[in-house]
N, C-alpha and C positions, 0 to 999 in steps of 0.2 A: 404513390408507392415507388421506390428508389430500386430500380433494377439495375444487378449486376452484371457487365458482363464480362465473357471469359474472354476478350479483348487488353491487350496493353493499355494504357491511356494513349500510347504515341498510336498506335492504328484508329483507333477513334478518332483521334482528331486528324490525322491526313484523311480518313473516311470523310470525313463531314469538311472537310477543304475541298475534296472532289466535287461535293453537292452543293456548293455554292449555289442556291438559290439567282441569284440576280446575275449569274456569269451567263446559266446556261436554260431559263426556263422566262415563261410569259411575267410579263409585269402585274398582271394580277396575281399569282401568287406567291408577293413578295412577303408580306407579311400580314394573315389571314389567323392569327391566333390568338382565340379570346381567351375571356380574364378566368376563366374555370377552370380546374387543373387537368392535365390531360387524362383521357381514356385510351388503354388500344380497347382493337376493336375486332371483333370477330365475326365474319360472316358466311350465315349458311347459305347457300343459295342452291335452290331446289328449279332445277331446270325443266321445263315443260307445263307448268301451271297444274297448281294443285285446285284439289276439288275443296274447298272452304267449307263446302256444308257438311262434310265429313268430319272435322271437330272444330273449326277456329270457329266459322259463322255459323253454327247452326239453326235447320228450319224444319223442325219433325213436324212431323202431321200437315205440312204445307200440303196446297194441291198445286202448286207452283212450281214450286220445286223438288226434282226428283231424288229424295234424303237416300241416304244408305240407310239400312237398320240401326237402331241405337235408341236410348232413352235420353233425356238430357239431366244432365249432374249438375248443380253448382261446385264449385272449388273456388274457395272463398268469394269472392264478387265474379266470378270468369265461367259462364254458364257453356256445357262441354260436353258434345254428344259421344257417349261412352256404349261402346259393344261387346260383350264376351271374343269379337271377333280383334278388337284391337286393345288387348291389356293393356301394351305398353302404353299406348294414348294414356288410359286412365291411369297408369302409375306415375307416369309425369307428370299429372298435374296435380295429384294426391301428395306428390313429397314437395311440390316448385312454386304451387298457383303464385301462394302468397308471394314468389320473386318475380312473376313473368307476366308482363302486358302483354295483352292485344291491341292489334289495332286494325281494323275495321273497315271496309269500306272504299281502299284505296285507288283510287280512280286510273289507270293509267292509260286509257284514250288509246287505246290499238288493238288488234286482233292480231296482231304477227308478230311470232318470237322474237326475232331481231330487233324488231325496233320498239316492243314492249321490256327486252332487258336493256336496253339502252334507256329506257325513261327509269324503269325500278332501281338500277344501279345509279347514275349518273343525273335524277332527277331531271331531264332534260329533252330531247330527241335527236340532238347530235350526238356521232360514233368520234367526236374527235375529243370529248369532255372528258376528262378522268371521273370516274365513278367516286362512291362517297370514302370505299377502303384507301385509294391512292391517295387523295385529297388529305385525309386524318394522318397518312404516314409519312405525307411530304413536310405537313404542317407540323408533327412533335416528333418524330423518329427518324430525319434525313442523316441522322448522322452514325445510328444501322448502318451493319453492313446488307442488309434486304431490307429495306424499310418496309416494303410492301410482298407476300411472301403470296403466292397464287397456287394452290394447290387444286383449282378447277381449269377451266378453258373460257370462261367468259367475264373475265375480269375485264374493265376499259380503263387504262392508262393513259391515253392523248399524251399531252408533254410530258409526264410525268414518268413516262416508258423506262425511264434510266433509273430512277428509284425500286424498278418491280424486279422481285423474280419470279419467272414462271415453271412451274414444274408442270404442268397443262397433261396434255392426255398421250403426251409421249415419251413420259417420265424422263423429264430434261434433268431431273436431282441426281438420278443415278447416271445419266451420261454425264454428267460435269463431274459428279461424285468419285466414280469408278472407273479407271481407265480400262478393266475390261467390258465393260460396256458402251466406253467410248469407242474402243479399236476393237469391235468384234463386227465379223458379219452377219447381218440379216441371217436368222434361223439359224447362227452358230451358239455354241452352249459355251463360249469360253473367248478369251483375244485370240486371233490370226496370229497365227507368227510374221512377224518381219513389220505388223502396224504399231503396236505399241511405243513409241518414240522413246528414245532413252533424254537421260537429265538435260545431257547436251544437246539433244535437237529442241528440245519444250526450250531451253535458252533462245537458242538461235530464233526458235519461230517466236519468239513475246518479244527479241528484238526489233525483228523483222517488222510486228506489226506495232510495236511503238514509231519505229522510224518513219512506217509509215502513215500514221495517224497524224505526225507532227507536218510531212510534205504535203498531205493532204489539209492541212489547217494554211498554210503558208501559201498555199496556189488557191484553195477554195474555199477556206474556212474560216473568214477572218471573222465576217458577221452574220447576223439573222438566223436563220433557220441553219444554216450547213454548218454553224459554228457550232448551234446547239445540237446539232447530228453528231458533230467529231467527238464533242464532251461528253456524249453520251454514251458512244462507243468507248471512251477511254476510259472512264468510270466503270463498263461493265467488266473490263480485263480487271481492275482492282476487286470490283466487288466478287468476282468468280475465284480469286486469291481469298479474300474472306471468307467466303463462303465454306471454301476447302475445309480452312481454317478450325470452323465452328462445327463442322462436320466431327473430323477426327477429334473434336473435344467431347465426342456426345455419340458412344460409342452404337454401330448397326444401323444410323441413319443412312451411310451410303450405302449400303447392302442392300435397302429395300427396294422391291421390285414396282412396278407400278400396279394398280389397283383402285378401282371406283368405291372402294370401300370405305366408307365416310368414317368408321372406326379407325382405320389406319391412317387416315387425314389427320382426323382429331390427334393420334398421339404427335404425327410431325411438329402439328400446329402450338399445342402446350408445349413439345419440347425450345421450339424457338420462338416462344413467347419469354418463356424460364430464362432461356440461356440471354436473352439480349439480343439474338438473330434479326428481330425484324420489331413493328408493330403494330401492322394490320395483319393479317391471313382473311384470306377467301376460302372455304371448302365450298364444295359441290356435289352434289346429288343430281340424279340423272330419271327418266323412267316417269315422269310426273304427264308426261302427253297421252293421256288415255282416249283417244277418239275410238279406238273397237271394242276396249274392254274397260268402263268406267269402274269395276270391282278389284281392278290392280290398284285402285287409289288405297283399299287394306292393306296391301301388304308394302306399299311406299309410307304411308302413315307411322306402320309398327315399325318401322325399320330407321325412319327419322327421326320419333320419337324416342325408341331406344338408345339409338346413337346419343341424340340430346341429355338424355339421364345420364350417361357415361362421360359428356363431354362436361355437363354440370359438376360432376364428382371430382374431373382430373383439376377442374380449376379452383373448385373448393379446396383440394390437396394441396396443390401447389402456391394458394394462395392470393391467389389472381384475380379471383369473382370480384373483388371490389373495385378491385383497377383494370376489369374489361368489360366493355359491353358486348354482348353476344348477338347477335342482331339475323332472326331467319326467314327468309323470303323467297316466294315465288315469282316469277313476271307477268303471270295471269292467274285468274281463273278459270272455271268449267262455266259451261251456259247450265241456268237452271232445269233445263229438262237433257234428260237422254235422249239421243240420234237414234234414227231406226237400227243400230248396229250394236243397239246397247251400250255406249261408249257417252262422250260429251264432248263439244267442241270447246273451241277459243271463247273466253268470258274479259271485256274490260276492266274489270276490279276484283281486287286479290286484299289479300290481309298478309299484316307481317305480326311475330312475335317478337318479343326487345326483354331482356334478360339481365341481369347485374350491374355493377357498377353504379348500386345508389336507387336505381330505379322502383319508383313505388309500385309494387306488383299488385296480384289479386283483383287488374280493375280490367277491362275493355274501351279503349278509347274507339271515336267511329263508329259505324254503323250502314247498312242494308235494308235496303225494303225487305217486302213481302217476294221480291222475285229477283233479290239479290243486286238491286241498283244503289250508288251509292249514293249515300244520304249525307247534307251540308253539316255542318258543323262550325263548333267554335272553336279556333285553332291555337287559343288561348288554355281551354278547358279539357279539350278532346271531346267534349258531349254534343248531343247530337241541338244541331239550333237552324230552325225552316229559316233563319235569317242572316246564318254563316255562307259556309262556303263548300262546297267538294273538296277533300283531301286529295291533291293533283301530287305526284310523284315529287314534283319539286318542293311543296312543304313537307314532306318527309322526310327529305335528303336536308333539307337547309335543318330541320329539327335535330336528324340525328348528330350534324358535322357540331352542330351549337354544343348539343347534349356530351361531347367527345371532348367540348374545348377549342373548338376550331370555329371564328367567327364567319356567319355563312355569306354576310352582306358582298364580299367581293367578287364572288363563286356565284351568287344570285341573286344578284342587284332586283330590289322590288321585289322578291318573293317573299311572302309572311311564312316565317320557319310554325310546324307544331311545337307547340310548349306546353307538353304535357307529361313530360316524364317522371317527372317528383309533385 
């Protein structure tokens, strides 16, 4: 699908002369794009590890594991513990099953947040990797003015830092956006007088730090890494010009305040998907770490969920479902029993769900024991085979980047990508 956007042809293409590839980034990601047509991509990322037996994995009646209430539903092939306590769970999969996998199982070898969303993002255990959103937006949308648009705080960029923007949790949209948010003080309701710069100081200072970006290439910047630091900085003064740009074409983006509100993500995130802005987005959810109180996993569920039916509909509108994959995950699980404190600690294996753009829904790839250990498989099939393998973060990441269009072999040399999504 051919996106418009509300760019001249000439800012496009100096956009995408800035991102020269092979001026300013690693030799591996010089040409990483396979023969599929592209996808963007969409991803939810649900912070703190959610509880799996709550609807993705369920295990009622276990003595193993300690279930929430619920009965179990099929929806189409996708078997779904449903409770008068979580509608929305059962309303999304009552209108979606038939568009939405699961996947099962997924191993990621850690107990600690940090270095469990570094394997779920970036398939890996290095924080220097670009995760799989950067990766898909360097490979088909560098030439965005955001190719990578971050609307959470744990996005990982590694080289790829100069292609991202970050709106993160200190709502950097509306400081770039809004000059009275830029020039105000801390607990003020409006700009200071005497900060807001007029036309001719913003000259003077984009002179300033052109001139100085260039002294700084000419004394330290000729090669290697400081060369690809200055390119990056100089790229970001342009893309922060675009970005204005696409703002005032798409009118009350810069007015909005910041908020964890995954609803008000999602409209940012369609709107500059529509408009040609970017082609990955990250949203985020927060609140998923239940070690004292395992029954807040209801009310993250119904609140993820709904979001999800709303975020379903705006891309059905706008048209998009087919040319994005929506991709929603956790960095862990819950342990199969409740802690004395009624809560649930850190679990090594999570499940994601993967949504549009083609994908044969209605099915569950992977699999869990009895006490929620992940079980081998055939990474060909997705079914469960005593003679496969553990689904390791890395065959998911190389699966999804394939599944987007983006060949995974240079990004993860010898890892067998899942191929199971059609």
């Amino acid at each position: 699908m051919t996106r418009k956007s509300p760019f001249s042809r000439r800012e496009l293409l100096r956009t995408g002369a800035a991102v020269a590839a092979a001026a300013t980034l690693p030799s591996w990601l010089g040409s990483a794009t396979a023969q599929t047509k592209p996808k963007n991509l969409v991803i939810v990322f649900n912070a703190g590890g959610w509880d799996t037996s709550y609807a993705l994995d369920p295990k009622p009646g276990s003595t193993i594991v300690d279930s929430p209430p619920g009965t179990l539903e099929r929806f189409a092939e996708i078997p779904v513990l449903v409770d008068a306590s979580r509608p929305k769970v059962r309303a999304f999969f009552e209108r979606h099953a038939a568009r939405t996998l699961l996947i099962n199982g997924v191993q990621v070898r850690s107990f600690i947040h940090t270095d469990c969303t570094k394997r779920i993002l970036t398939g890996t255990p290095s924080d220097s990797n670009p995760d799989f959103g950067a990766i898909a937006a360097f490979e088909h949308g560098r030439e965005l003015p955001v190719p990578y648009l971050v609307l959470g705080n744990s996005a990982l960029s590694g080289p790829l830092a100069s292609i991202t923007g970050r709106a993160g949790t200190t709502n950097q949209i509306a400081a770039l956006l809004s000059p009275e948010a830029a020039y105000s003080d801390p607990g003020s309701n409006g700009p200071s007088p005497g900060l807001e710069p007029t036309a001719a100081e913003e000259s003077l200072a984009r002179r300033y730090l052109e001139a100085s970006t260039e002294r700084l290439r000419a004394t330290r910047g000729l090669y290697g890494s400081n060369a690809r630091q200055v390119d990056a900085f100089k790229k970001s003064l342009e893309r922060a010009r675009l970005f204005r740009d696409f703002a005032a074409s798409q009118p009350g983006l810069s007015k909005r305040e910041y908020t964890p509100d995954i609803e008000v993500q999602m409209e940012i995130a369609v709107t500059a998907l529509r408009g040609g802005l970017c082609h990955s987005v990250l949203l985020q959810t927060s609140g998923w770490d239940t070690h004292d109180d395992n029954t807040e996993q209801t009310e993250r569920h119904e609140s993820l969920f709904g979001a999800l039916s709303t975020l379903v509909d705006k891309l059905d509108q706008e048209r998009l479902s087919d040319s994005t994959l929506l991709v929603v995950l956790s960095e862990m699980g819950r342990t199969p029993k409740l802690n004395a404190g009624g809560g649930k600690d850190h679990w090594p294996v999570t499940s994601a769900l993967v949504f549009g753009a083609g994908v044969r829904g209605g099915r569950v790839l992977g699999a869990t024991d009895d006490s929620l250990g992940a079980l081998s498989l055939n990474l060909g099939s997705g079914t469960a085979d005593p003679n496969g393998r553990q689904l390791q973060t890395g065959n998911l990441v190389a699966g999804l980047l394939e599944y987007v269009g983006v060949d995974p072999a240079p990004h993860f040399p010898e890892v067998e990508p899942l191929r199971a999504f059609t």
